[in-house]
Structures are given as structure tokens and as C-alpha cells.
C-alpha positions in Angstrom: 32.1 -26.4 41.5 30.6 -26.1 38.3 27.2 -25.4 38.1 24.7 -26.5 35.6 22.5 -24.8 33.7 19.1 -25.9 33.2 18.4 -25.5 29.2 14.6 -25.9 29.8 14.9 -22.4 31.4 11.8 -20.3 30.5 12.1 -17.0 28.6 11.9 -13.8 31.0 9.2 -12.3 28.6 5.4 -13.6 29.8 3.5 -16.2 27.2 1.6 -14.4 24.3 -2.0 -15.2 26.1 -0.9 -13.1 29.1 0.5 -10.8 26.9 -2.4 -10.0 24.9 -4.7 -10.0 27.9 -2.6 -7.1 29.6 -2.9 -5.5 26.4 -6.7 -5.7 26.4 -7.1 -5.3 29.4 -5.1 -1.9 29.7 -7.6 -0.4 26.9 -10.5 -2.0 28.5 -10.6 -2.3 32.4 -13.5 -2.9 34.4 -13.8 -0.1 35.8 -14.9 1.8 33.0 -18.2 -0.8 33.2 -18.9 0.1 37.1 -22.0 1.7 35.7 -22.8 -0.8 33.9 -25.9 -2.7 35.5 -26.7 -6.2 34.3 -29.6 -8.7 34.5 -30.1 -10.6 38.0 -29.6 -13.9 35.8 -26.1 -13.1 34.3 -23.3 -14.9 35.2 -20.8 -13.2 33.1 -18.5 -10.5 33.8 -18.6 -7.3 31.1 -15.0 -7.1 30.8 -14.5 -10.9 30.3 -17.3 -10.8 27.5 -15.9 -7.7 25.8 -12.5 -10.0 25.7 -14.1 -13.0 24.2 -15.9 -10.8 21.1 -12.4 -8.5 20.5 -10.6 -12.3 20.3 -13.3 -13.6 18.4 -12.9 -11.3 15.9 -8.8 -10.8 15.7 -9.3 -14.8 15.2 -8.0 -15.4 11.6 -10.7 -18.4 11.2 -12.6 -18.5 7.9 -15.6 -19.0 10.1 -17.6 -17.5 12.6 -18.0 -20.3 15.0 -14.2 -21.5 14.1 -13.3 -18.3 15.4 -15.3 -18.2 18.2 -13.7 -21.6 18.9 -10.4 -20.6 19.0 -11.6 -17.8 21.4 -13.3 -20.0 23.9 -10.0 -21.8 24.0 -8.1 -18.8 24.4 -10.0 -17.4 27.4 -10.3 -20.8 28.7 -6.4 -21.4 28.9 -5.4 -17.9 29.8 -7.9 -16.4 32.1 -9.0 -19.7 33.2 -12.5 -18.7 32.2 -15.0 -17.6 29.4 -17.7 -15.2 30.1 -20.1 -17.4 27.9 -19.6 -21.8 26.7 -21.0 -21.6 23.4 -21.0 -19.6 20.4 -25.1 -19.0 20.3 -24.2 -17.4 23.7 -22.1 -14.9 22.7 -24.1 -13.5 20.0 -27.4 -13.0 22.2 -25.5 -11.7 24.9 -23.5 -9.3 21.7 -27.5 -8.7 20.1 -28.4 -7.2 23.6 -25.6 -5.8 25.0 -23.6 -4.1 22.2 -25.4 -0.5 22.2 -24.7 0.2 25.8 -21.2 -1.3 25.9 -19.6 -0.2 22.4 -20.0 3.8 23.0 -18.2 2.8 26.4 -15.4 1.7 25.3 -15.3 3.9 22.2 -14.9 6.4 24.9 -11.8 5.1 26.5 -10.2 5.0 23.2 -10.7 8.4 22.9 -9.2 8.9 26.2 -6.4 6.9 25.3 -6.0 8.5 22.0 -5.3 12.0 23.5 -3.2 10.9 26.1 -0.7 8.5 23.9 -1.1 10.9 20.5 -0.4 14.5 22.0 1.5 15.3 19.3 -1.1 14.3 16.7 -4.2 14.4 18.5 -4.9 17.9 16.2 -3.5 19.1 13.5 -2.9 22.6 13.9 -5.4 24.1 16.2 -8.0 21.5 14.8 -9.4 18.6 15.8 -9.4 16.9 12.2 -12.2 14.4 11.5 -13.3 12.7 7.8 -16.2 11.3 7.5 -16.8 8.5 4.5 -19.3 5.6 3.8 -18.7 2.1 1.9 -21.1 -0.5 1.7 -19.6 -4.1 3.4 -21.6 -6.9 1.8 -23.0 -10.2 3.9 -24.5 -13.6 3.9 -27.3 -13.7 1.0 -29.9 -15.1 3.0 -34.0 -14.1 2.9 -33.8 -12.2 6.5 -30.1 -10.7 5.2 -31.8 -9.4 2.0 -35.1 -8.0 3.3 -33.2 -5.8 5.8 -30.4 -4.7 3.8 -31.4 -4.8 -0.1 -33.0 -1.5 -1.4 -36.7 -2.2 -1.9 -36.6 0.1 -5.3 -33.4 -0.3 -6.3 -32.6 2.0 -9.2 -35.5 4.6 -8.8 -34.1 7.0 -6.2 -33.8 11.2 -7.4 -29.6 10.1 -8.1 -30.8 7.0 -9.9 -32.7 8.7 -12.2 -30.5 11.8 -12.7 -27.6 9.6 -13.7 -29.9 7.5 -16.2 -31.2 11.4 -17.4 -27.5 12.8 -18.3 -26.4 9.3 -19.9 -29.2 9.7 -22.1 -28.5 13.5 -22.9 -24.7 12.8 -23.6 -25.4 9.7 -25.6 -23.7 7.6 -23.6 -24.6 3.9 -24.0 -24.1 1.6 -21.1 -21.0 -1.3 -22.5 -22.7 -4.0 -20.5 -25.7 -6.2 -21.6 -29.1 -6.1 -19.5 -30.2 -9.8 -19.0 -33.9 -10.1 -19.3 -35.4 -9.5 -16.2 -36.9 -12.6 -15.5 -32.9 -14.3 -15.5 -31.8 -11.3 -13.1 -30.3 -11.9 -10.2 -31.4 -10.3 -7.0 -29.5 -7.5 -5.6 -26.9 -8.4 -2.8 -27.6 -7.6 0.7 -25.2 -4.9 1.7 -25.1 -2.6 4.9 -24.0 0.7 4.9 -21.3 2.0 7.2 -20.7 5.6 7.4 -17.2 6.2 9.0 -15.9 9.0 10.9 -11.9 9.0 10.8 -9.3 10.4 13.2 -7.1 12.1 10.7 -4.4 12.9 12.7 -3.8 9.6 14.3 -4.9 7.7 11.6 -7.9 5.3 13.3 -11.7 5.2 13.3 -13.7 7.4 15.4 -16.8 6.9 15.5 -19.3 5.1 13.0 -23.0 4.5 11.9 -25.0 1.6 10.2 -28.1 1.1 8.0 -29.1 -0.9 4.7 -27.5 -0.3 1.6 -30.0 2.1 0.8 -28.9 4.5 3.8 -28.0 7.8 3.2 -24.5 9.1 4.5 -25.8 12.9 5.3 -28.5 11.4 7.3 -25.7 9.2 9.4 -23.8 12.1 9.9 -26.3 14.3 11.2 -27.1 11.3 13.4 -23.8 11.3 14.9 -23.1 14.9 15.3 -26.7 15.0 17.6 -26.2 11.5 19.4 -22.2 12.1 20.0 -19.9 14.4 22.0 -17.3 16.3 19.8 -14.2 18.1 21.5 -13.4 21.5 21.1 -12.6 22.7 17.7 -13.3 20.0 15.5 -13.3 20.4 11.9 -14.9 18.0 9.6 -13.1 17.3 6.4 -15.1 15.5 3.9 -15.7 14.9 -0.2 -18.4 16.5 -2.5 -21.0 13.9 -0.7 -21.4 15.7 1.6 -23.0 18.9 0.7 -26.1 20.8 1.5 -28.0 23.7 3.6 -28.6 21.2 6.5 -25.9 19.5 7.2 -23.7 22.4 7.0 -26.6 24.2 9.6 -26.3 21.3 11.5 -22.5 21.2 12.5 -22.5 25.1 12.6 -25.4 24.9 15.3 -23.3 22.1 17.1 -20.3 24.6 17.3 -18.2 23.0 15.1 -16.1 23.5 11.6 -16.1 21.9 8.2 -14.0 22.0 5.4 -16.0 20.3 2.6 -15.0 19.9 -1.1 -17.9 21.2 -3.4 -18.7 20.9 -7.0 -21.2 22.4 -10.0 -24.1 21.2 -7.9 -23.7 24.3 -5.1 -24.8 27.2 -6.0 -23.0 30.3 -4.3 -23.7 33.9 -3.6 -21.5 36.8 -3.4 -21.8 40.2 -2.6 -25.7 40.0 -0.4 -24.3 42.6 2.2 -25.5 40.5 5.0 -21.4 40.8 6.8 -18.2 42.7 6.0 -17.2 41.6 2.2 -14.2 41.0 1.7 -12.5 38.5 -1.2 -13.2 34.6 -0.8 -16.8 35.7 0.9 -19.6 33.7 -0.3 -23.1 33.0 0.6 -24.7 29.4 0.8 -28.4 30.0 0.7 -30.8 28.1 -1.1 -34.0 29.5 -2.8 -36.0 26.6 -1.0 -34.1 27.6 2.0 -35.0 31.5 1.8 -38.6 31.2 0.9 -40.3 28.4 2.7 -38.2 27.4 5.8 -37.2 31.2 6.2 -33.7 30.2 7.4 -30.5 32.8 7.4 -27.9 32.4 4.6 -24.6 30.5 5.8 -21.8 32.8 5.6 -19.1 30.7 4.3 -15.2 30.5 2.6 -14.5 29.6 -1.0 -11.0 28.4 -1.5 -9.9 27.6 -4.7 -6.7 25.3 -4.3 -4.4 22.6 -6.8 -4.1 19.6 -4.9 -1.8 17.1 -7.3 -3.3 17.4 -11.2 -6.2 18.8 -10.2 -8.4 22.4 -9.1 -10.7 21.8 -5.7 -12.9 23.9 -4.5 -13.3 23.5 -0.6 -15.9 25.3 1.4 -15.7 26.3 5.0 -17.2 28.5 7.5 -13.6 29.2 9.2 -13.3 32.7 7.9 -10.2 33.7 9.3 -7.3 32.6 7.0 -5.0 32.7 10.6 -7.3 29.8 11.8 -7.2 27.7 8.6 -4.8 29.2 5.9 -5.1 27.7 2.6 -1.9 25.6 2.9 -3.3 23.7 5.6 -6.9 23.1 4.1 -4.8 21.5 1.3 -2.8 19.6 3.8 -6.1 18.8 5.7 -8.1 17.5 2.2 -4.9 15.5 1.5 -5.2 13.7 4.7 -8.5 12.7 4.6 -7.7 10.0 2.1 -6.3 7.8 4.5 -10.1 7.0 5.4 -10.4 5.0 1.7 -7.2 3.3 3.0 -9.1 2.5 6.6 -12.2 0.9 4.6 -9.2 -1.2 2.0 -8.5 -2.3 5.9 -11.2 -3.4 6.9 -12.0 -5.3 3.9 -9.4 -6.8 2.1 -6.8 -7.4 5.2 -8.9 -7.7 7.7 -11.1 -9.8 6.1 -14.5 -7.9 6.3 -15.1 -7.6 2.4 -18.3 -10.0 3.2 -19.7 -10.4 6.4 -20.8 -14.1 7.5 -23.6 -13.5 10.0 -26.9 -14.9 8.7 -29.6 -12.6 10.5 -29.1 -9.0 10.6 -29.1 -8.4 13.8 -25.9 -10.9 14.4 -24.5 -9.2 11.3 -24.4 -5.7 12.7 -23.3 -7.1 15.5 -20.4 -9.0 13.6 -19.5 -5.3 12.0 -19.3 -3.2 15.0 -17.3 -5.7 16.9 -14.4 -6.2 13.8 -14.1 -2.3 13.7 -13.5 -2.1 17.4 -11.3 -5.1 17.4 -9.7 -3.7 14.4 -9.3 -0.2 16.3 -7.6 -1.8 18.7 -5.1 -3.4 17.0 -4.4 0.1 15.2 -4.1 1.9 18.8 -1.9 -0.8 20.3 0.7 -0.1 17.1 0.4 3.5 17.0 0.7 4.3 20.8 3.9 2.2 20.5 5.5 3.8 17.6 5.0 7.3 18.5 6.8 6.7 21.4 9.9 5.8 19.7 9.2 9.1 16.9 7.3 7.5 14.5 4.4 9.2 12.9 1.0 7.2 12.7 1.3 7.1 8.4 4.2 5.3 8.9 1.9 2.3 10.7 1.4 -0.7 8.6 -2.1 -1.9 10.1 -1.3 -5.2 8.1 1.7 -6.2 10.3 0.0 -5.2 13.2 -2.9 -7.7 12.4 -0.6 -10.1 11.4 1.8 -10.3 14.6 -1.8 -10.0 16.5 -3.0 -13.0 15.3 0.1 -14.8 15.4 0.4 -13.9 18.8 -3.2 -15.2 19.5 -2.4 -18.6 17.6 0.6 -19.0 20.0 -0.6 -17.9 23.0 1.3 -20.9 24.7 4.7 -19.8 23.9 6.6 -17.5 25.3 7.3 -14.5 23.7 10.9 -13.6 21.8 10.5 -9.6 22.6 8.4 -7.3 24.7 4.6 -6.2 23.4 5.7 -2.8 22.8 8.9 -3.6 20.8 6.8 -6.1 18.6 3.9 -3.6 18.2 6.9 -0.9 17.1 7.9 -3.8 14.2 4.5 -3.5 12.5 5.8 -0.1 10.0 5.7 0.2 6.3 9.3 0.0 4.1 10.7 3.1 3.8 12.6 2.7 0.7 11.9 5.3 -2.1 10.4 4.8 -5.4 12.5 5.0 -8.4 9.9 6.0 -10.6 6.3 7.0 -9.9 3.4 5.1 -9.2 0.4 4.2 -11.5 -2.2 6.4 -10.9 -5.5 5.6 -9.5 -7.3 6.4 -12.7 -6.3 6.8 -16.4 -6.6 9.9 -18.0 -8.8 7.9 -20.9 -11.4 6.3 -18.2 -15.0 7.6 -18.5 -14.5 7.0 -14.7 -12.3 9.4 -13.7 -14.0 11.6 -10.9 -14.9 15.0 -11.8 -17.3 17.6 -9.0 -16.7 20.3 -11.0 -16.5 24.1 -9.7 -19.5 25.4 -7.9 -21.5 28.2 -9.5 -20.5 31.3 -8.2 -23.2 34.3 -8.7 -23.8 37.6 -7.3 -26.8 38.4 -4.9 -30.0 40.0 -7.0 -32.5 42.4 -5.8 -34.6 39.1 -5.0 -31.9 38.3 -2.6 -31.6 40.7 -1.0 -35.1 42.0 -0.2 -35.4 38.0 0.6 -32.7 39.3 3.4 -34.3 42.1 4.5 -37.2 40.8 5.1 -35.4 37.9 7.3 -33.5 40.9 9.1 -37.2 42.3 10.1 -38.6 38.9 11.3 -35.6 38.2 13.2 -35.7 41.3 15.2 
């Protein structure tokens, strides 16, 4: 007997809703929100409300409430539920719930991070972290501008410097002024300062403000208000410079590596521990007179990285804990965070942020760079398995068979998740000739920090540290 075969048999792989809710839901379980301890009036579940805004913002829509839209229908058809009906809903509940229940789930990442990336959880004995900011424009609208425009644009102490050596080199601005009556307000911009997994090549942890925001002051932020493993070494660009800061992770028990430029001043030979070559002080005459803090004893390394001389400062003395092969391997590196804000921008379609109230549009950014973490962890987890190294990942695929995968959540998928995740890599062909570089050797633009100023400790100096020898004791 011949038997027939039924050709509206269903594929053996699940449908793409189920899919991407396993996915989800293996990142972010409910237990991880036991703690969590809602109103008597809420009807909605954490987890199902942390699935609705990670969907709502993987949704490709060109608007917020068409996104949301396409979310509600999502959690509607696969879960059978949706934590909240309307899209007002979900951004209250985000406004009031997003500060206890993002550093939650940031946590399991980590977790997750450290189990699935052994192998490049640190790099060396380090723990490598870069931190960077970028400014993500929004909606211009009178709440939007009032919280996030600078209310002196143009007159902070960096303004005016600039404006001070344009004027001594005789360097006249190109572009035309419009009178100031025909000027168009500034844009409302917040600032996001970004700390950057370096080894596995995803966001860490991150800070918001206005435009106006200073970076040094988020990062201090984060180094009291977070928990930093064991051995972590900050790696980041001239920006991030001065007596503080530097005090500031030092006091937290941690390491930086930090590129510096004409505007540090360095001293050598103060006799306040063992000299020895590539010894330098950091200690500010502000510093040593009025606040009566102790000199920072630091590590000058003078390294080529590419075209150019970099002078990075740490306070990892030893050269067997951070030889000077691996701080240029480490300051290489940390320019995959520019590529993680081109991400977030331009692919993932953050470059201007919709929300029209500034609360709703923090709420808009933190959620797209947790959704867009996600995405990243789900690809890399996968591909290391198979050998692949997390530089390798193209975050763009991975968005893309995401989406995809959201827009068909009916149909049944052709291949497992984790052999479509291990899809999402970059060509590997080679170039036959070299790439344009980033800036022209005839650009005005092209950047420039200088070498720091290297000088040897006066009398001044050092009866400055003898005299904080005698108070100390």
C-alpha cells in the first residue's frame, strides 16, 4: 500500500514568534524580577512588559506608535497576551519602571556575557572597558528643547578657548554667521556617555543628560553607582583626562589606560617611589596647594599606533601586567566603540529620536540600546560557539534577520535560531588595495592631542611633598 504524503506538512523548526520569545525569554526570565515588587493596581507581568518594549523597539516602523503596533500584535498572537493595550500605556509604565528594571537586566547580560564569552570576556588578565560619549538628537519640540538644549551655548571655558587659539593662529571660520535675529535655535540633543565591552564587542553600561553634559562627570557617576569586576582597566581617548577622575578609579580599585596630550602636565623625578624609566608624576599645582591631595604615580608609554605617536598613561606599573604591545593592542580596540555609536545611529535607526517629552525620550534611548544589546548578544554567543571571534559579527545582519524574523513571526522558520544568528558575519574577502583614510592629510580637521609636557620635579615640588609626607603621618 502506498501511502500518501501530506504536502501541507509543517516544518519541524517552531514559528519565528516562538522563536524569538525563547530567545528573549532565555536572556530575560522572570526570575531575575522575583524582587521586583509592583503596585497593588498592576495587572501586568514584568517579564511580559520588558518583552513588549525590547519588540517595540527591534520593530523596523518609522514610527513610535507603528512600532508599538506591530508589538501589541506580536505579543498578542504569540503569547496570547500583552502586558499593556495601548501605546500611552507602555510609556507610563516605561517612565516609572525603567530605573529599577534596566540595571536588572543589564545584570544578567553581564552574567550571560561571562558565561557564553570565556574566551573573550578579558583580554589578557584585564577586564577591558572604553568609555565614549555622542550626542543622539530628538524631536524639536519646546519641552524637548528646554531639557536638552544648552542654555549658553557657545560660552563654556572649551568654547571660549577654541574661539581664543582661532584668533591667535589667524584662522577665519569658512562659514557665514547669519544675523542673529534669522538664527535658528540650537537642536535638542541628549548626551550618552557609553561604556564598551571591548573584548566582546557590546555595550556595558551607559549614562544620560542634555547635550550640555559633561562625559567625566558621567563616568565618575558610573564608576560610584556601578559594580566593576576584578581587574578592570578603562581604555579611553584624551577626553578623558584629569586629577579626579584618574583619583577616582584608582580609589575604586581599578586600572586605566588613557591617551593624553599637550594639555597634561607630567612630573619626573619627585622621589616620592623607586624611579625607574617611564615613571611619571600626575600632580597638579591646584591639586598640591589647596586640596592637599598625594601625586598619582603613573606610566608614560610612548607607542606608534598606524601613522601616528600616542602617548598613553596608566597607573599599571608593572610592564608584566600591561606590556606595551598590549596597551597598543588595547588602544586599537577601543575604536570599535565609534563603530557601536555608527550602530546605533545610522543601522539601527537612532540618529534622531522621536519621543516628544523628555522623559518618554530617555526612555526611547535606554530601551533601543538594550534591545540593540540584545540583538548583539544573541549573534555573538552563537558565533563563538562555532570559533568565530566577536569582530567578525556584522550587527547589521543580525538586526536585519531580527526584524525579519519579527515581521514573519507566523511562518515557520527555514533553520534553527542559532544557525541563523551564526549567518549574521561580515565578508571576509581581502582588500586589493587600501582603504581611504578617515581623514586627509590636508584637512584642518585632522585630530592632533599632542605630547604631554614632561618636566622634572623643582624644589617647590618637592618641599610641596614633604610637607604632605608630614601631614599624612
Amino acid at each position: 500500500m502506498v501511502k500518501r504524503t501530506d504536502s501541507r506538512k509543517k516544518s519541524r523548526h517552531p514559528i519565528n514568534g516562538t522563536t524569538l520569545r525563547k530567545a528573549v525569554t532565555w536572556a530575560i526570565s522572570d526570575k531575575i524580577f522575583a524582587h521586583v515588587k509592583l503596585h497593588g493596581n498592576t495587572s501586568w507581568n514584568v517579564a511580559d512588559l520588558v518583552l513588549l518594549a525590547v519588540v517595540w523597539v527591534w520593530s523596523g516602523d518609522a514610527t513610535l506608535t507603528g512600532a508599538f503596533a506591530e508589538a501589541h500584535h506580536w505579543s498578542m498572537k504569540v503569547l496570547g497576551r500583552a502586558a499593556v493595550g495601548t501605546f500611552q500605556g507602555l510609556l507610563k509604565a516605561l517612565v516609572t519602571w525603567s530605573a529599577p528594571l534596566l540595571p536588572i537586566v543589564a545584570e544578567r547580560l553581564h552574567e550571560l556575557m561571562e558565561k557564553h564569552g570565556v574566551a573573550h570576556w578579558r583580554v589578557g588578565r584585564w577586564l577591558a572597558l572604553t568609555v565614549d560619549g555622542s550626542r543622539m538628537s530628538t524631536a524639536r519640540t519646546l519641552a524637548n528643547e528646554k531639557a536638552f538644549c544648552a542654555p549658553s551655548f557657545g560660552g563654556s571655558a572649551t568654547a571660549k578657548y577654541r574661539r581664543k587659539k582661532r584668533r591667535k593662529k589667524g584662522i577665519r571660520r569658512r562659514t557665514r554667521r547669519k544675523a542673529k535675529q534669522n538664527a535658528a535655535p540650537m537642536k535638542p540633543q541628549i548626551w550618552v556617555t557609553l561604556m564598551w565591552h571591548m573584548g566582546l564587542n557590546m555595550p556595558w553600561c551607559w549614562k544620560t543628560g542634555p547635550s550640555n553634559s559633561s562625559e567625566r562627570d558621567h563616568f565618575r557617576s558610573m564608576l560610584a553607582e556601578r559594580k566593576f569586576p576584578e581587574n578592570t582597566l578603562f581604555c579611553a581617548d584624551a577626553g578623558f583626562t584629569g586629577y579626579e577622575l584618574w583619583k577616582a578609579i584608582l580609589d575604586a580599585g581599578h586600572s586605566f589606560l588613557i591617551r593624553v596630550g599637550a594639555n597634561v602636565t607630567l612630573l619626573r623625578k619627585l622621589g616620592y617611589v623607586r624611579e625607574r624609566n617611564g615613571l611619571v608624576y600626575f600632580w597638579p599645582d591646584k591639586v598640591a596647594r589647596k586640596k592637599k591631595q598625594p601625586p598619582l604615580v603613573l606610566r608614560l608609554l610612548q607607542c606608534q599606533v598606524g601613522r601616528c605617536q600616542v602617548s598613553l598613561l596608566t597607573n599599571v606599573l608593572r610592564d608584566e601586567h600591561l606590556s606595551d604591545q598590549e596597551a597598543i593592542r588595547l588602544y586599537k580596540m577601543r575604536w570599535g566603540v565609534e563603530l557601536q555609536f555608527r550602530t546605533v545611529k545610522q543601522t539601527f535607526g537612532r540618529r534622531k529620536l522621536r519621543s516628544r517629552t523628555p522623559q518618554r525620550a530617555y526612555v526611547e534611548l535606554d530601551w533601543s540600546l538594550m534591545g540593540l544589546w540584545l540583538i548583539q548578544l544573541f549573534a555573538i554567543k552563537e558565533q563563538i560557539e562555532i570559533g568565530e571571534i566577536p569582530e567578525h559579527c556584522s550587527v547589521s545582519m543580525a538586526i536585519h534577520l531580527i526584524r525579519t524574523m519579527l515581521q514573519r513571526w507566523s511562518e515557520h522558520a527555514e533553520t534553527t535560531f542559532a544557525k541563523t544568528m551564526r549567518t549574521a558575519t561580515k565578508d571576509s574577502y581581502k582588500r586589493k588595495r587600501s582603504k581611504q583614510a578617515r581623514y586627509q592629510p590636508d584637512y584642518k580637521d585632522k585630530p592632533a592631542a599632542g605630547s604631554p609636557k614632561v618636566v622634572k620635579a623643582t624644589r617647590q615640588h618637592k618641599a610641596l611633598l614633604h610637607l604632605h609626607l608630614n601631614n599624612a603621618a
